[in-house]
Structures are given as C-alpha cells and as structure tokens.
C-alpha positions in Angstrom: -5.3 -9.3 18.3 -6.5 -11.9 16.0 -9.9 -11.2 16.5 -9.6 -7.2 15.9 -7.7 -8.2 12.6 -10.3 -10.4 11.6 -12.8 -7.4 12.2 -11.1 -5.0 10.3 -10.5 -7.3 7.1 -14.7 -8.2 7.6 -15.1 -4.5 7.3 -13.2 -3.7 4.9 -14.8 -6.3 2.8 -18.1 -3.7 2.7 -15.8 -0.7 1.1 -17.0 0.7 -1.9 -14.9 2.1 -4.8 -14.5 5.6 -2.9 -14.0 4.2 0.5 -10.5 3.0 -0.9 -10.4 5.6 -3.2 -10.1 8.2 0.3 -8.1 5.3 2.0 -5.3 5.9 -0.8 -5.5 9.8 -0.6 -5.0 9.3 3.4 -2.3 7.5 3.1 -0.5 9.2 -0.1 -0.8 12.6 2.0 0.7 10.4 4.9 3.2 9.7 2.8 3.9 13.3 1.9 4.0 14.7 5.6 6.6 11.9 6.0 8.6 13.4 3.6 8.1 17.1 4.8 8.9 16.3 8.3 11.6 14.0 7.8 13.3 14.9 4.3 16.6 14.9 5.9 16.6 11.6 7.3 15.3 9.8 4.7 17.7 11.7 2.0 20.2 9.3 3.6 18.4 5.7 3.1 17.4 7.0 -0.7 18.7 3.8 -2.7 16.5 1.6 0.7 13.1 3.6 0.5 13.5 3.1 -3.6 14.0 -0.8 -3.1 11.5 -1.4 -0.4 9.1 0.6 -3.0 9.9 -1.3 -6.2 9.8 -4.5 -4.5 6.2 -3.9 -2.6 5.0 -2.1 -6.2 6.4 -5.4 -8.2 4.6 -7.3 -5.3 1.1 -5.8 -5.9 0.9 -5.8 -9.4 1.5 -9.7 -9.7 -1.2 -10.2 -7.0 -3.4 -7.9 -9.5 -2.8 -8.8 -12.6 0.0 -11.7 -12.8 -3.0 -14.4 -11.1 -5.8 -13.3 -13.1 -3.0 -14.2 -16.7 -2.3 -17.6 -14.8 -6.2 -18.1 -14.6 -6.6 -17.8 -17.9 -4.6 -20.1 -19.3 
C-alpha cells in the first residue's frame, strides 16, 4: 500500500495547472451527485457535513497561505 501511495503522490507531482484544475471539477461534480442521490440522508447530519467542511476549508487555507506569512517574517 505504501508503495502505490508513494506512486500516486510521484505522479501527481508532474500535474500541470489543468490537470488539478479537471481533478477539482471531478470531484466538485462528485460532490454534487452525492447530494442528488442522497439529499435526504444527509439533510439529517446538516450542522456535521457544515463542521467537517469549515474545519478541512480552515485547514487548507493555513497550509496555503498561513506558512508562506510565517516565512516571511
């Protein structure tokens, strides 16, 4: 398992711009047959789905932006 993992991080290290460009769209339209085909269920973990969200969106801007303001100081 280790070894596929290190494959698939050694090729994604040769994506361009538009390789993760389409890699967001797959996964945003993922996202959105999610919701289609299971609306209902997750209507009922609303308040979970918005904290699991805010906390990975929170998580990803610091590793963005919040390093590169500590290496500049």
């Amino acid at each position: 398992m280790k070894e596929w993992i290190s494959k698939a991080f050694g090729s994604t290290k040769q994506y361009t711009m538009w390789d993760f460009a389409l890699l967001k769209v797959c996964l945003f339209s993922m996202g959105i047959l999610f919701g289609v085909y299971f609306g209902d269920f997750f209507l009922s973990y609303l308040s979970i789905v918005w904290i699991i969200f805010i906390a990975s969106y929170v998580y990803i801007m610091y590793k963005t932006f919040g390093k590169h303001l500590k290496n500049r100081r």
